[in-house]
N, CA, C and O atoms as a GROMACS GRO file, in nm:
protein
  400
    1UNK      N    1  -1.099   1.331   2.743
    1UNK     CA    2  -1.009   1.354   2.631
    1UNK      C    3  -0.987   1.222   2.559
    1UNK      O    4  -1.018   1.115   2.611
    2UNK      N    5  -0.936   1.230   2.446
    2UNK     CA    6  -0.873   1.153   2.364
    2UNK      C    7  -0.772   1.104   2.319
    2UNK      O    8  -0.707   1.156   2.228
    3UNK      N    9  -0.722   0.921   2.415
    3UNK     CA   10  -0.624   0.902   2.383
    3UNK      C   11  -0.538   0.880   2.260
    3UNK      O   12  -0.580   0.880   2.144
    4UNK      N   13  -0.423   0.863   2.296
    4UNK     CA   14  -0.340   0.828   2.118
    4UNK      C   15  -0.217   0.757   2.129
    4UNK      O   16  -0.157   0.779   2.235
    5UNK      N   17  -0.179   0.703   2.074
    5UNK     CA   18  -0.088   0.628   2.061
    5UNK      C   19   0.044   0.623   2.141
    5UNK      O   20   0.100   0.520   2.179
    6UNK      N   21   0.087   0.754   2.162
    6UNK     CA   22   0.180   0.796   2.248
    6UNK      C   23   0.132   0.768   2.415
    6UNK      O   24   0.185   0.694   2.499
    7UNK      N   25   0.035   0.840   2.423
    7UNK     CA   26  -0.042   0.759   2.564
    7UNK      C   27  -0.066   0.587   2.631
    7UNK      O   28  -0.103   0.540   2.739
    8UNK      N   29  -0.019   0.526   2.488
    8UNK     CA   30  -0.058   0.362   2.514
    8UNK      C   31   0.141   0.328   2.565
    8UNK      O   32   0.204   0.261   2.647
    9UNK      N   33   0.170   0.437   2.442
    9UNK     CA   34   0.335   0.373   2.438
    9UNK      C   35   0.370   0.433   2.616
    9UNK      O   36   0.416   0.358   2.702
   10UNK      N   37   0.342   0.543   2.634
   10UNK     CA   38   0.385   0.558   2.789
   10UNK      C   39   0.347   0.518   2.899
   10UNK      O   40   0.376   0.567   3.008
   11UNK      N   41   0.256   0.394   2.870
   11UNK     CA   42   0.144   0.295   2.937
   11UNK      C   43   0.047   0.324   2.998
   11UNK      O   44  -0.012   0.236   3.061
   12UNK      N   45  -0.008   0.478   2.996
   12UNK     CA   46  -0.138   0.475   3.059
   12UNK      C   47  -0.245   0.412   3.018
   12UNK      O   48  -0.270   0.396   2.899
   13UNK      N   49  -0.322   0.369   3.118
   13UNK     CA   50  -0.449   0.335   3.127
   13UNK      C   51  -0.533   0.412   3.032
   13UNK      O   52  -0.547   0.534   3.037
   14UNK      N   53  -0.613   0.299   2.905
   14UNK     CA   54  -0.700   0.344   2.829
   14UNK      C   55  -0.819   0.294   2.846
   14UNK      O   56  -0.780   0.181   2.876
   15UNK      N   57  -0.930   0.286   2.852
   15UNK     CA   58  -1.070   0.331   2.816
   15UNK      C   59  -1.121   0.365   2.724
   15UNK      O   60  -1.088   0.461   2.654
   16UNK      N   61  -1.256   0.255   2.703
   16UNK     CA   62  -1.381   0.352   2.620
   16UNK      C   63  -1.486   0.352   2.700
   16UNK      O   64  -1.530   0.285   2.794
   17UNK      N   65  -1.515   0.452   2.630
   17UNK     CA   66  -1.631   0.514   2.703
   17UNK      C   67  -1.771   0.453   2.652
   17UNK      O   68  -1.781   0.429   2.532
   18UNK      N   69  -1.889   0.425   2.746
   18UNK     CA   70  -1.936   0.349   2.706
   18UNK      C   71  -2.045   0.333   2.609
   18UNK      O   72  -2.139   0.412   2.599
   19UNK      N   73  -2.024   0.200   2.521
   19UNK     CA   74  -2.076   0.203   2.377
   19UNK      C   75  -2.228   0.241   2.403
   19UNK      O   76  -2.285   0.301   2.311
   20UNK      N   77  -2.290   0.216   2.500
   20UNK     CA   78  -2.422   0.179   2.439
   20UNK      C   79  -2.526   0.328   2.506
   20UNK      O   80  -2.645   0.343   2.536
   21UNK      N   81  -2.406   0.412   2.507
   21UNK     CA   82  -2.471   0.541   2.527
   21UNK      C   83  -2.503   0.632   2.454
   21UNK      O   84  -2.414   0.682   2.385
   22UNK      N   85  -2.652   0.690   2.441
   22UNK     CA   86  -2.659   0.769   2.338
   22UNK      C   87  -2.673   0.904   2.357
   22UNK      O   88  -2.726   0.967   2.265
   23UNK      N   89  -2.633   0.972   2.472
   23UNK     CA   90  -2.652   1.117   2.511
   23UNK      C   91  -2.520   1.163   2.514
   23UNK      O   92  -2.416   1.099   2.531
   24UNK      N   93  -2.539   1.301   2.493
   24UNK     CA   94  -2.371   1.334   2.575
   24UNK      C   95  -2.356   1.376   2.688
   24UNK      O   96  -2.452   1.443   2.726
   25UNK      N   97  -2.230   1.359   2.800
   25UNK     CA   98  -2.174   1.355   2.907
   25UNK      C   99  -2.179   1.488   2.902
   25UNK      O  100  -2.153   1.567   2.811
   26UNK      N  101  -2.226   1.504   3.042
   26UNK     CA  102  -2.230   1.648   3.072
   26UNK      C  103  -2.165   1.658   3.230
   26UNK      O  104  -2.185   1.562   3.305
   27UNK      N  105  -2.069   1.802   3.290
   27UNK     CA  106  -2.007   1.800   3.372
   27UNK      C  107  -2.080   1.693   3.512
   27UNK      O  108  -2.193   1.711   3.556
   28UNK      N  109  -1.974   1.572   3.566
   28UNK     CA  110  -1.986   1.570   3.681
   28UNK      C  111  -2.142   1.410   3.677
   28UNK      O  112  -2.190   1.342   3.768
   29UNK      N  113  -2.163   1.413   3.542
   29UNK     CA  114  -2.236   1.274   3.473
   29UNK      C  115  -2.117   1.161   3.530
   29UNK      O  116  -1.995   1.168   3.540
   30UNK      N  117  -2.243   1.025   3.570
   30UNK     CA  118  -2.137   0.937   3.591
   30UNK      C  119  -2.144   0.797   3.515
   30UNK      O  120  -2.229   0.710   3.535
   31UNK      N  121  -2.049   0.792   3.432
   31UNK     CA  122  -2.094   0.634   3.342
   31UNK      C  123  -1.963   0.540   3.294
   31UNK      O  124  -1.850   0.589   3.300
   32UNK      N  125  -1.978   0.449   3.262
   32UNK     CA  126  -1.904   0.352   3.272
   32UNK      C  127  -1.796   0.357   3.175
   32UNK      O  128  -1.818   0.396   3.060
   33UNK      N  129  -1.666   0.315   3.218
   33UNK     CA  130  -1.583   0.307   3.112
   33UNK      C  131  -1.523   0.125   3.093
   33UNK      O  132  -1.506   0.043   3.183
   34UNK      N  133  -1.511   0.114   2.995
   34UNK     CA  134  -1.465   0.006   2.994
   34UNK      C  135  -1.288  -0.003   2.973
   34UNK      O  136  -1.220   0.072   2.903
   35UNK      N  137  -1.260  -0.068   3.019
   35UNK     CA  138  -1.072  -0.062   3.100
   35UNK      C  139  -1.043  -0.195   3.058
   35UNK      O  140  -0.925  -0.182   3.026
   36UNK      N  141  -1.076  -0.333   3.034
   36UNK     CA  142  -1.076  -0.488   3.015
   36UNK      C  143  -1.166  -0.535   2.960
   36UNK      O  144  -1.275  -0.506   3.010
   37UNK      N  145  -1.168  -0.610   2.856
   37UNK     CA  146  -1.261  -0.694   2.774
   37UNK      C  147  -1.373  -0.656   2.682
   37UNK      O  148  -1.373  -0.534   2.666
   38UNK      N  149  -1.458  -0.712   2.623
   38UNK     CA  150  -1.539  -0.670   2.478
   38UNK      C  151  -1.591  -0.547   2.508
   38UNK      O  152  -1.638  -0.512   2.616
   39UNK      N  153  -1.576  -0.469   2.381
   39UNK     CA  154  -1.608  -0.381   2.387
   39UNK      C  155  -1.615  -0.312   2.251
   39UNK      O  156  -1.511  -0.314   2.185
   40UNK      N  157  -1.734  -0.243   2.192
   40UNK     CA  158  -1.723  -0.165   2.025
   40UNK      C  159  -1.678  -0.019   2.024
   40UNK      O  160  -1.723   0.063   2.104
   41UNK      N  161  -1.588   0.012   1.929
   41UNK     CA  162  -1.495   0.080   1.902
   41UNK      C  163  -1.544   0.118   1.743
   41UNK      O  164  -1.610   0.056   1.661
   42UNK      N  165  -1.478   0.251   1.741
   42UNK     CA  166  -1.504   0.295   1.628
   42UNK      C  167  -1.331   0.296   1.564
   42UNK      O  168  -1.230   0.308   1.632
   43UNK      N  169  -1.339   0.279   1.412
   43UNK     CA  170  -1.184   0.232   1.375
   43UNK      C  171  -1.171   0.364   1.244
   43UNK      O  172  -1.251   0.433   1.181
   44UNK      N  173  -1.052   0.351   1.250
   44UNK     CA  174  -1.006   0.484   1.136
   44UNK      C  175  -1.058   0.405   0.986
   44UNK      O  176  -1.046   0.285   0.961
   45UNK      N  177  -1.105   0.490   0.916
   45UNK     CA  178  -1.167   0.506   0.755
   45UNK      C  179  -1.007   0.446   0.694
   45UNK      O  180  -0.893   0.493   0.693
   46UNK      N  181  -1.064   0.331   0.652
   46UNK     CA  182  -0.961   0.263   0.515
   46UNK      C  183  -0.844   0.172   0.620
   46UNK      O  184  -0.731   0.147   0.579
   47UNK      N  185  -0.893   0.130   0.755
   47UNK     CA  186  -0.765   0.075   0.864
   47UNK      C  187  -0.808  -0.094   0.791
   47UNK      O  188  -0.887  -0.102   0.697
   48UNK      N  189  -0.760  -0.181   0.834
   48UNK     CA  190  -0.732  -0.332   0.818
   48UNK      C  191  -0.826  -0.382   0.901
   48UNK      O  192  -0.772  -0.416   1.006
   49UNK      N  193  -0.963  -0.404   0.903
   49UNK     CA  194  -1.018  -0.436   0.981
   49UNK      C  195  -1.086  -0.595   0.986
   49UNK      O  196  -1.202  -0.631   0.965
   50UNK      N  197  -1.029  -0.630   1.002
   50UNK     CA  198  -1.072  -0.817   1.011
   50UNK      C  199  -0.998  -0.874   1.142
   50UNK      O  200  -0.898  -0.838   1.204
   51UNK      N  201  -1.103  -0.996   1.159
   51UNK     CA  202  -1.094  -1.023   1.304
   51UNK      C  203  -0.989  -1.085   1.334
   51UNK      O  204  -0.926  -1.140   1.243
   52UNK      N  205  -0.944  -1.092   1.466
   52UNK     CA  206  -0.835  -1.160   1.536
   52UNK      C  207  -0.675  -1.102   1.484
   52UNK      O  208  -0.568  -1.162   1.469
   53UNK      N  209  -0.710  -0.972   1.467
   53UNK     CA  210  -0.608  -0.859   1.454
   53UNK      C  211  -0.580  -0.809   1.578
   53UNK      O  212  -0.667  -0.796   1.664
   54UNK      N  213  -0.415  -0.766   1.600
   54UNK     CA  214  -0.405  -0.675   1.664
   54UNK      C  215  -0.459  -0.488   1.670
   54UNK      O  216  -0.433  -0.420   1.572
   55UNK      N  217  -0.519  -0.435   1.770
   55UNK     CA  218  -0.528  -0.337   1.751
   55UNK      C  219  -0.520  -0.223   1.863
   55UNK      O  220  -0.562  -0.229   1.979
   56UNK      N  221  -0.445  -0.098   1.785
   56UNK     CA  222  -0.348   0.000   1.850
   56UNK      C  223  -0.408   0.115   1.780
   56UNK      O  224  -0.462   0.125   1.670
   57UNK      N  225  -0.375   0.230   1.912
   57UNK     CA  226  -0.438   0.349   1.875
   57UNK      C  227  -0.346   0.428   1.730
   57UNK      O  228  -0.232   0.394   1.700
   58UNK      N  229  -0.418   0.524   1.665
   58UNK     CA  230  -0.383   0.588   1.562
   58UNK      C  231  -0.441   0.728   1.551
   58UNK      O  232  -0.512   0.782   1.635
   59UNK      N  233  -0.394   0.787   1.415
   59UNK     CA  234  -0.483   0.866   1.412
   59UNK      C  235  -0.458   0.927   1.281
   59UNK      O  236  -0.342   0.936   1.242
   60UNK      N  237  -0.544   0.965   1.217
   60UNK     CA  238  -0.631   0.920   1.097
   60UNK      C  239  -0.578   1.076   1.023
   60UNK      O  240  -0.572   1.174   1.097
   61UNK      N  241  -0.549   1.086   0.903
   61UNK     CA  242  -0.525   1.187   0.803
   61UNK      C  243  -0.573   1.345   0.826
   61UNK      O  244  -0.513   1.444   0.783
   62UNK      N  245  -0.698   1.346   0.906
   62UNK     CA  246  -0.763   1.458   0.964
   62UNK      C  247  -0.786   1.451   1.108
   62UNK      O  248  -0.883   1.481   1.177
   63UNK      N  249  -0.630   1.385   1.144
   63UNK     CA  250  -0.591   1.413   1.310
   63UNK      C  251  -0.667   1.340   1.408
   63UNK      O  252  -0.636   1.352   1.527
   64UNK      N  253  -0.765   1.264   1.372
   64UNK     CA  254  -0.890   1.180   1.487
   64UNK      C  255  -0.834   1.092   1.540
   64UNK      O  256  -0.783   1.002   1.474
   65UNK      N  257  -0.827   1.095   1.693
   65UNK     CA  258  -0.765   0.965   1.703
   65UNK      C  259  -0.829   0.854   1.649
   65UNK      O  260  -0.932   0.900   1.600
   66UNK      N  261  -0.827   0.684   1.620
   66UNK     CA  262  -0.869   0.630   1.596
   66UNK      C  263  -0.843   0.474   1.661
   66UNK      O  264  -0.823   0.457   1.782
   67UNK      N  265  -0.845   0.374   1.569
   67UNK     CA  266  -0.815   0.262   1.573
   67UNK      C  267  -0.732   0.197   1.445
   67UNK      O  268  -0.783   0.184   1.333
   68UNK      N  269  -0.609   0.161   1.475
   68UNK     CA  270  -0.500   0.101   1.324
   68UNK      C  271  -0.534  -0.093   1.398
   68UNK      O  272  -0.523  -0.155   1.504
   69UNK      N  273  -0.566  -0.110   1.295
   69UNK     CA  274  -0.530  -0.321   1.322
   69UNK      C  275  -0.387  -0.322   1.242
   69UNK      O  276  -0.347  -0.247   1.152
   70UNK      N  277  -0.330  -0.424   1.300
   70UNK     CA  278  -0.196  -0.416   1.235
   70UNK      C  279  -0.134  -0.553   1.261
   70UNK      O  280  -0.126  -0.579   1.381
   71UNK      N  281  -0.090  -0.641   1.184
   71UNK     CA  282  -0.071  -0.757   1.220
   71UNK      C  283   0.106  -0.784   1.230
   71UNK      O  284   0.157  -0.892   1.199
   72UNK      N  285   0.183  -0.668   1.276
   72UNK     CA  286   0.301  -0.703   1.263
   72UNK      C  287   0.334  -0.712   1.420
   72UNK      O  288   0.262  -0.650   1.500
   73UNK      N  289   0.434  -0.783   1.461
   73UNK     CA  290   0.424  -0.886   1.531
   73UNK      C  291   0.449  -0.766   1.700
   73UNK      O  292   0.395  -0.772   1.810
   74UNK      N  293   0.559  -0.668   1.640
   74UNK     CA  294   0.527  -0.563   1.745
   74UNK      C  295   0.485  -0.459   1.721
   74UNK      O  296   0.530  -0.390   1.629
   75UNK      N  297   0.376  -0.419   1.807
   75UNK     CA  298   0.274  -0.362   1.783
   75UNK      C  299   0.288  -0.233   1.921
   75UNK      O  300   0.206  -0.239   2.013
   76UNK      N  301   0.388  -0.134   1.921
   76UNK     CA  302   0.394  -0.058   2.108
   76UNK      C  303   0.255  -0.001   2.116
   76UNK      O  304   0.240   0.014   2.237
   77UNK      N  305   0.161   0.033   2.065
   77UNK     CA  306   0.053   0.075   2.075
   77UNK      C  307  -0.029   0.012   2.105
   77UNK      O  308  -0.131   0.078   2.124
   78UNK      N  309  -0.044  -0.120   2.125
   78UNK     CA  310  -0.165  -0.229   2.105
   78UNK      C  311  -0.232  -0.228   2.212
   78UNK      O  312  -0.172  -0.266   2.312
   79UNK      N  313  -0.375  -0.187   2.228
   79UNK     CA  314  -0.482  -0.173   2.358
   79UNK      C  315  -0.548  -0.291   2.309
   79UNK      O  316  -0.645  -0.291   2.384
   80UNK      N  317  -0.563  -0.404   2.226
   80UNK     CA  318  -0.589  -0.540   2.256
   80UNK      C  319  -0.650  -0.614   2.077
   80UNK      O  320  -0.605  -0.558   1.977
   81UNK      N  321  -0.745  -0.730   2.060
   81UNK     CA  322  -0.728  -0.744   1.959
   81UNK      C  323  -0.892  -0.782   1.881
   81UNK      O  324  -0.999  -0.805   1.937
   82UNK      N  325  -0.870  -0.777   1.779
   82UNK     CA  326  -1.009  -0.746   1.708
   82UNK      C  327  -1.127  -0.914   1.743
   82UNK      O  328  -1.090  -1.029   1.766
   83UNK      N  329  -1.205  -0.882   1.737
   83UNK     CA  330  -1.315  -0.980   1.754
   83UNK      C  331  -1.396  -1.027   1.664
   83UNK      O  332  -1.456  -1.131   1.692
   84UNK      N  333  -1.412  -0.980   1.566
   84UNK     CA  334  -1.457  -1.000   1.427
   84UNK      C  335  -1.439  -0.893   1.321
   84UNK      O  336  -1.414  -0.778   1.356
   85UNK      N  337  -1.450  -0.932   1.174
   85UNK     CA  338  -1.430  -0.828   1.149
   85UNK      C  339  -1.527  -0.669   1.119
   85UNK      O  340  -1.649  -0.682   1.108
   86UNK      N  341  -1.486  -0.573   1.111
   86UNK     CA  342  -1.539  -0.397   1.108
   86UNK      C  343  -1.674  -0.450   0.995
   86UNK      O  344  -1.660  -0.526   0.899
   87UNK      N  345  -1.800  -0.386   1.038
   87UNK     CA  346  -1.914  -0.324   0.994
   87UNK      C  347  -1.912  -0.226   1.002
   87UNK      O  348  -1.934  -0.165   1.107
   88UNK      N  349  -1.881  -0.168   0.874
   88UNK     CA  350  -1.867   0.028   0.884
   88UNK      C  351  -1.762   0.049   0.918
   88UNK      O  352  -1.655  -0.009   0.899
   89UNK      N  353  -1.811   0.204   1.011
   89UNK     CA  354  -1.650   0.194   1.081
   89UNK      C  355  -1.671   0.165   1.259
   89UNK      O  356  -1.620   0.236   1.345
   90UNK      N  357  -1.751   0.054   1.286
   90UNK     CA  358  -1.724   0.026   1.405
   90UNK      C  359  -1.689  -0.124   1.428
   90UNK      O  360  -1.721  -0.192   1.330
   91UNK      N  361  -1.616  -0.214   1.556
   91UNK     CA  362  -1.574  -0.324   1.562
   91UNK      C  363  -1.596  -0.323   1.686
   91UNK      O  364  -1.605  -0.227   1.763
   92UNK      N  365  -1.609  -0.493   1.715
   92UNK     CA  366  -1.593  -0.521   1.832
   92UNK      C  367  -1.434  -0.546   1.887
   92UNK      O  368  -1.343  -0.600   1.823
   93UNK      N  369  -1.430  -0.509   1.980
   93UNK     CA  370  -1.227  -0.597   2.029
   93UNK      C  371  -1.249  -0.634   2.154
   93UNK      O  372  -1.344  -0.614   2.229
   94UNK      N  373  -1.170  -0.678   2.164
   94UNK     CA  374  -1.123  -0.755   2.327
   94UNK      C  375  -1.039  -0.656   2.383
   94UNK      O  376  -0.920  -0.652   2.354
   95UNK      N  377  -1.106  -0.551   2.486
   95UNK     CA  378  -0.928  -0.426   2.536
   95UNK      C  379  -0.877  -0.466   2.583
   95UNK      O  380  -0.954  -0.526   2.657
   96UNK      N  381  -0.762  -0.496   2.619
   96UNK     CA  382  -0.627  -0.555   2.690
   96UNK      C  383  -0.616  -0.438   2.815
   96UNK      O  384  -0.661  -0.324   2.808
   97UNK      N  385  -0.545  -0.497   2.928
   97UNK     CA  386  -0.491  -0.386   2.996
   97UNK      C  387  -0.445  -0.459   3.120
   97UNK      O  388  -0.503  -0.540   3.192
   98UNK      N  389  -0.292  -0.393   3.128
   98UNK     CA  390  -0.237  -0.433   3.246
   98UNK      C  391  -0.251  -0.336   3.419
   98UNK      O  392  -0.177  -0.335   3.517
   99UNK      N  393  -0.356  -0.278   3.396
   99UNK     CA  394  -0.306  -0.177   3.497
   99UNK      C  395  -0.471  -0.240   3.580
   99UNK      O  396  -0.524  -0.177   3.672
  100UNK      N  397  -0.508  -0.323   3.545
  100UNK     CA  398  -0.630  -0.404   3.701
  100UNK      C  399  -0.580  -0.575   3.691
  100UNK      O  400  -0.630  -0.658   3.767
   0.00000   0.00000   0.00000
């Protein structure tokens, strides 16, 4: 499933799933998630995307969860922060996470 913003604010553990896969997961498939450090992300259409932003889950005009960068100083959503800035709509970030 697909986290969202409310899920970061009640502190669970987020994940992506991993970038450099090009099939889809099928029941009981086993592959890597990433939980800490670089990792590419796809970001919501028209978000703030330039590097060394904070960035926190969202979700986008037609309900997707996504990715918001947001540079205000508290951020309760923030799963970690941008790495350069968005080509398209994907970015690299750094994921943050306190739960390893």
């Amino acid at each position: 499933t697909f986290a969202d913003a409310e899920d970061v604010t009640n502190g669970l553990a987020i994940g992506v799933l991993d970038e450099y896969l090009t099939v889809d997961v099928r029941k009981n498939d086993i592959v890597w998630v990433v939980v800490k450090g670089p990792c590419q992300v796809q970001t919501v259409a028209g978000s703030t995307r330039d590097a060394n932003k904070r960035v926190g889950l969202d979700t986008d005009a037609a309900g997707d969860t996504g990715l918001l960068h947001d540079g205000v100083p508290a951020l309760p959503n923030q799963i970690g922060l941008s790495l350069n800035a968005a080509s398209g709509d994907r970015q690299r970030i750094n994921l943050m996470s306190n739960q390893i």
